[in-house]
N, C-alpha and C positions, 0 to 999 in steps of 0.2 A: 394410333397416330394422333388422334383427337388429343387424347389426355397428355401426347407429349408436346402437342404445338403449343397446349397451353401451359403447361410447365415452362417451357423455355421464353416464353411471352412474360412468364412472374418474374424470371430473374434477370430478362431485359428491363425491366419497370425499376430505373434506379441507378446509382453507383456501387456493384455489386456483382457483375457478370464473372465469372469465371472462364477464363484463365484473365487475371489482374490485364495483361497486354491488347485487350480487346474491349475494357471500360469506357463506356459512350461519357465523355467529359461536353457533348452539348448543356448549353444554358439550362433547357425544359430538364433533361436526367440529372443533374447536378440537384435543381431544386425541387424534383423528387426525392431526391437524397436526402436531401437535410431536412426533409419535409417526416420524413421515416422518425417516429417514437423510441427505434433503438438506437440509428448513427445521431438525432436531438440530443437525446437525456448521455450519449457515450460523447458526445461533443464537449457538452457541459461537464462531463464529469473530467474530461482530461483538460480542458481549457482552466476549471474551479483548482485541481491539485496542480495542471501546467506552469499556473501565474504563481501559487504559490512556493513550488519548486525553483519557479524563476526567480523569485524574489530572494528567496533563501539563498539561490546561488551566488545572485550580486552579494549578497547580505556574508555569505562565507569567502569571497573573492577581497571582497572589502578587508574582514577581518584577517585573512592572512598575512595581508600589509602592515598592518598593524600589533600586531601580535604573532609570538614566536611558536614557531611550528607545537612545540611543545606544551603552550597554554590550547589552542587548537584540537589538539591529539586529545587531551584530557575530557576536555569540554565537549567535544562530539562523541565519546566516550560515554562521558556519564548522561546524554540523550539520548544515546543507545540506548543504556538499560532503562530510562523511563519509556522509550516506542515498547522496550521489550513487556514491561508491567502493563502496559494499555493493549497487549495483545495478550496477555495472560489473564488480566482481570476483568476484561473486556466476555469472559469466559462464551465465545459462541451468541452472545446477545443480539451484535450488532447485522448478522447475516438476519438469526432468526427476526430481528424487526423488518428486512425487506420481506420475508418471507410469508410472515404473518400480520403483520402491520395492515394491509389492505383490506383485510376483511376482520378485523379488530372489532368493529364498528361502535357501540356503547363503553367497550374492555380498552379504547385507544388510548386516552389519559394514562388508566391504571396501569396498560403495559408499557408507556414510555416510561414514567417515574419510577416503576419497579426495575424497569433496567438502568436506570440512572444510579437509583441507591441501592444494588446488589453490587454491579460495576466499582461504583465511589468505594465502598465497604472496602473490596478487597483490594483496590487500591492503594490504598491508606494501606493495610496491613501489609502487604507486600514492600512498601518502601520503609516503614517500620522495620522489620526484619531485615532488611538489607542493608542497613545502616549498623544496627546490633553484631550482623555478622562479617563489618567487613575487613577486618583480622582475617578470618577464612577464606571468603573468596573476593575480595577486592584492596588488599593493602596499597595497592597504587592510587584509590580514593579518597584514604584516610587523612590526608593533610585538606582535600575538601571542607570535610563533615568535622574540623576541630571548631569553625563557627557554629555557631546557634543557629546563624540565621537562615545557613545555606542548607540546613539539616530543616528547619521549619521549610522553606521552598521547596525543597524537594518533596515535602509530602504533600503539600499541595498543590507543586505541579504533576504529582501523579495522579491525581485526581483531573486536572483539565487535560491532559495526555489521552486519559481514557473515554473521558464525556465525548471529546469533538468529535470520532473516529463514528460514536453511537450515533452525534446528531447528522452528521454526515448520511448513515445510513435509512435516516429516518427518511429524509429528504426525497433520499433514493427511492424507498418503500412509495412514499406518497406521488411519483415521478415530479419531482419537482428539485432536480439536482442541481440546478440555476442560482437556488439560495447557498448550496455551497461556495459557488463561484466569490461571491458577495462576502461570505466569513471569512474565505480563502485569502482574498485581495486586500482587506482591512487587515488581518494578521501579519500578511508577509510585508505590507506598507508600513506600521506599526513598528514591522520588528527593524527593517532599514532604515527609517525613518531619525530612528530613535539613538540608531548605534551610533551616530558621534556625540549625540548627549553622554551614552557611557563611557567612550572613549575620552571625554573632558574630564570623566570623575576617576577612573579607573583601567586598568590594563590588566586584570585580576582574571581569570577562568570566571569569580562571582559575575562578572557584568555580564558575558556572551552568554550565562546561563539565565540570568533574570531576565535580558530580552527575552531567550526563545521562550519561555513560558509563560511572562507577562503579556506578548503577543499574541499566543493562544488562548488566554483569560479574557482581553479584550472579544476576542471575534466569536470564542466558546458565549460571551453576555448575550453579543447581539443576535447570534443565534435562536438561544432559548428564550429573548425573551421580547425579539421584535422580530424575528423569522419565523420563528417556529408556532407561531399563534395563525399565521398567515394560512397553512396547510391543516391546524390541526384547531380551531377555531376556541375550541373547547378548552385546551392545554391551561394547564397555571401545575407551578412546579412544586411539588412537596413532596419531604421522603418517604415514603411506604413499599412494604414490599407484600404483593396479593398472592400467594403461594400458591392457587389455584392455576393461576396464569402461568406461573412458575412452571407447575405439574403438565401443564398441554405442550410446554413445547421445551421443556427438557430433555428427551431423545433426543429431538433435529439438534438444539443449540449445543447438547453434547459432542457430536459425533463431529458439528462441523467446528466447534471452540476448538478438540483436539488436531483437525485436521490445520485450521490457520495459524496454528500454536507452530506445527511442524513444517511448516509453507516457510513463516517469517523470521523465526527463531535463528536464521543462520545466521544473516547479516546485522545482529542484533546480540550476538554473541557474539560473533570474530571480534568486533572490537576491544572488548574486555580482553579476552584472550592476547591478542598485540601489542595492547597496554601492558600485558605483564610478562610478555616472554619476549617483542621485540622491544617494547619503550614506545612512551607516548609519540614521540617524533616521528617515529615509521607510522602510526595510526593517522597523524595528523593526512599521510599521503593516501592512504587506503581509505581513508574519511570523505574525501573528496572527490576522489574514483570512485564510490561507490553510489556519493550521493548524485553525480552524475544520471550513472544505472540508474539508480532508484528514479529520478526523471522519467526516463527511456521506457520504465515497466508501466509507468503509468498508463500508456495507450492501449495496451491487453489489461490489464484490471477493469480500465474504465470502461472497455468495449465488452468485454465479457461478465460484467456486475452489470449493466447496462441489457445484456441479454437474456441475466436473470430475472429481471424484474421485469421486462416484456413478458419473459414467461410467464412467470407468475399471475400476472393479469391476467394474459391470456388462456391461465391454466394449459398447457400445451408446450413440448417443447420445439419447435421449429426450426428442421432441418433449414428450410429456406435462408433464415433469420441467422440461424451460426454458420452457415458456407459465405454472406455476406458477413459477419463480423472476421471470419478469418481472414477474407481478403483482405478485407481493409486493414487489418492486423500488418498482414507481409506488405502489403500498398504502402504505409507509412514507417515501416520499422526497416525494411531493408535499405534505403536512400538514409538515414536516420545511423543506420549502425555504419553503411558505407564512411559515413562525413566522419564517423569517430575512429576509424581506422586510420582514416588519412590524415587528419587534422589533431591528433591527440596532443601532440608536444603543445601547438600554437593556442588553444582551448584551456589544458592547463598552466600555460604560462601567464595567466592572468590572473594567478593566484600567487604565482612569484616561479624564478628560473630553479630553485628547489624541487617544487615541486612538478615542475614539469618535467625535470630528471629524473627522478625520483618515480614518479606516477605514469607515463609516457607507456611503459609497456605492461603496465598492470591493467589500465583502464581499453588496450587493445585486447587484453584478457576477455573483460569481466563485459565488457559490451555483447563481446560475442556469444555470451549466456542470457541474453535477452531473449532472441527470440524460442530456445528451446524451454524458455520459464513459461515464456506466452502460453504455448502449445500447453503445459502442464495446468496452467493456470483454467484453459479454456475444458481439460478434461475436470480437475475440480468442481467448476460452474454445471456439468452436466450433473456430476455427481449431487451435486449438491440439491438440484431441480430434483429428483430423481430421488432423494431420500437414501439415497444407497450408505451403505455404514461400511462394509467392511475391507470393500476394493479402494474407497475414498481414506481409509487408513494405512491401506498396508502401501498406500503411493505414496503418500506422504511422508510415512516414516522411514522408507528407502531414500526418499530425497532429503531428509535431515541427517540421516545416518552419514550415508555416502559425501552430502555435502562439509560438515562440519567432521567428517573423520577423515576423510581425502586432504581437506584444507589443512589441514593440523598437521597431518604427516610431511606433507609437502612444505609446507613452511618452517617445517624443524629442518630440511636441507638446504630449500632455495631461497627461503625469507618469504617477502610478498610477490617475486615469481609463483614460487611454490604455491604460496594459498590461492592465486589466481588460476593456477593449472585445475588445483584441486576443486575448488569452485566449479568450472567449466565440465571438467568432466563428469562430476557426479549431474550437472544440470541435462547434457548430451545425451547419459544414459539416461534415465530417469523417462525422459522426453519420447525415447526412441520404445520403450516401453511402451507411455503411453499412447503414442501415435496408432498404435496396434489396439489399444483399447477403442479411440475413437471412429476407428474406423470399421470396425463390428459394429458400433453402437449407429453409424451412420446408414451403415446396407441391412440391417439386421428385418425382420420382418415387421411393417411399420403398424400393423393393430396392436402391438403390444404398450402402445399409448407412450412410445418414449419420446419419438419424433414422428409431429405430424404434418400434414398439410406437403 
């Protein structure tokens, strides 16, 4: 009786009580709340991508005014495939720095710069090749990349694409996700700032792509080279790569590069795909609906990367600590997906009456796929803690499969109905899986060092 009055005493200490309808919102539990090392550094982290999301959204609300669905379409298109290159080339690095970052200690310098110019390396090669070959899989492109210039940009904004995502992580590794807030706010300021300077010069696809990368160049600088000394004192940046370092944590950054690769790759692909079987103009609306989502997933990423890196400190993974991140999880996502249910027309009619016709019942889709990503997202993080390889692949690659072949099939009958069904359901299943994973792993017998306390 003893051990359980004091159990249920830990999870009154806080904004975290289970069942969500019984959270003590007094002054004192609130500011224990935020007083907590996981909902701080998960505040910051959804507040640092929140503002930048927000900003981006004005920033694409703006542009739709101005520009015809179809310059639009292209242009979130070809930013697709560079998210996709910085999650490809990014090859598992950026995990493996929360994860070993902290106890790095004399190896810290060596392993940030050697993940900077493995990362940059492949990069660069990747968008090289994908320029070479896009005859084969990108002819909708091709009237892009007939400049010079916008073939030069591209390769070097795949290179700042892949850096901020690492320095983000660093940040995370160090808990000090605060300074992403700070690169976050400078970029997204930057990039709407700036867009009626390009709107005087230009109405071109070129202009909406040089903001979004020259925006990320600015806050990627300030990062590296007035934040990042802040946490890591020692830091000055130069290429090399120490293959020793390489060799320690090659396993982990394998097993999880392939597993983020199979996470992100959907929505990162659909677009290419729509560009060329439905036309830029339908992408234009699937572009905007999605980037919506992508907002909305932010709150399970940053609460459940936020839950990893408590671990990892604490060495330990702590049932207490993820029954508190999943409330909060459904506490802010269900009121959040409700509003998008009801308000979709009026939300994206601010993009233009196009698009709100158009988008209206794709983004009551694709919403609804939030919170079973969450769930999935929150089983990865254990896996991850956990070093597990081969259950953390064969989830992942069910959820790339199912997602991007459900979508396809469905959008050869019903268009962007279709891929939005498709999307939904493979998220549903997937989910409903994993739920059944997390919850052995919750009741399972606790000396097995998985979850303690």
């Amino acid at each position: 009786m003893a051990d359980k009055k004091k159990f249920s005493e830990r999870l009154a200490s806080g904004f975290h009580n289970l069942p969500i309808s019984k959270v003590d919102f007094s002054k004192k539990s609130l500011k224990r709340h935020f007083e907590l090392p996981l909902f701080k550094n998960a505040y910051h982290l959804i507040f640092g991508t929140g503002i930048y999301s927000a900003l981006g959204f004005i920033f694409w609300i703006i542009a739709a005014r101005f520009y015809d669905p179809a310059t639009v379409g292209i242009t979130s298109a070809i930013l697709s495939v560079l998210n996709l290159f910085a999650i490809v080339a990014e090859l598992g690095l950026g995990i493996a720095l929360i994860r070993f970052l902290p106890d790095a200690g004399k190896d810290e310098n060596s392993l940030i710069n050697t993940c900077f110019t493995v990362s940059s390396l492949c990069s660069v090669l990747l968008a090289i090749v994908f320029i070479l070959g896009l005859p084969v899989w990108g002819p909708a492109f091709i009237p892009l990349f007939v400049s010079p210039v916008f073939s030069f940009l591209f390769i070097a904004f795949s290179i700042i694409f892949t850096l901020l995502p690492l320095l983000w992580n660093i940040f995370l590794g160090k808990r000090m996700p605060k300074f992403s807030v700070y690169v976050n706010t400078l970029s997204g300021a930057i990039k709407l700032g700036l867009l009626f300077v390009i709107l005087s010069v230009t109405h071109s696809a070129l202009g909406l792509f040089f903001l979004s990368g020259f925006s990320l160049f600015i806050g990627l600088f300030m990062g590296i080279y007035i934040l990042l000394p802040k946490v890591t004192p020692s830091f000055r940046l130069f290429p090399m790569i120490d293959t020793g370092l390489l060799r320690n944590i090659r396993d982990y950054a394998t097993i999880n590069y392939i597993s983020r690769l199979l996470l992100q790759m959907t929505p990162l692909i659909l677009p290419s795909m729509i560009v060329n079987m439905l036309g830029s103009e339908m992408n234009a609306y699937f572009a905007v609906s999605m980037t919506i989502v992508a907002i909305v997933t932010v709150i399970p990423s940053s609460l459940f990367n936020s839950l990893l890196a408590e671990s990892t400190h604490e060495e330990t993974f702590n049932k207490v600590n993820m029954k508190r991140a999943l409330s909060l999880m459904f506490a802010l996502l269900i009121p959040v997906t409700i509003v998008f249910m009801v308000l979709p027309h009026l939300i994206l009619s601010l993009f233009g009456q196009t698009y709100a016709d158009q988008g209206t019942p794709l983004l009551r889709i694709l919403i609804l796929s939030v919170i079973p990503w969450g769930i999935l997202y929150l089983f990865i993080v254990v896996e991850r803690f956990r070093k597990t390889s081969y259950r953390l692949l064969y989830v992942t690659s069910a959820y790339a499969g199912l997602s991007l072949g459900l979508s396809y099939l469905m959008m050869l009958k019903w268009g962007l109905i279709g891929l939005g069904l498709g999307y939904l359901t493979a998220q549903v299943l997937v989910a409903s899986v994993v739920v059944l994973f997390l919850w052995k792993m919750v009741n399972q017998d606790q000396s097995q060092n998985l979850i303690l306390r």
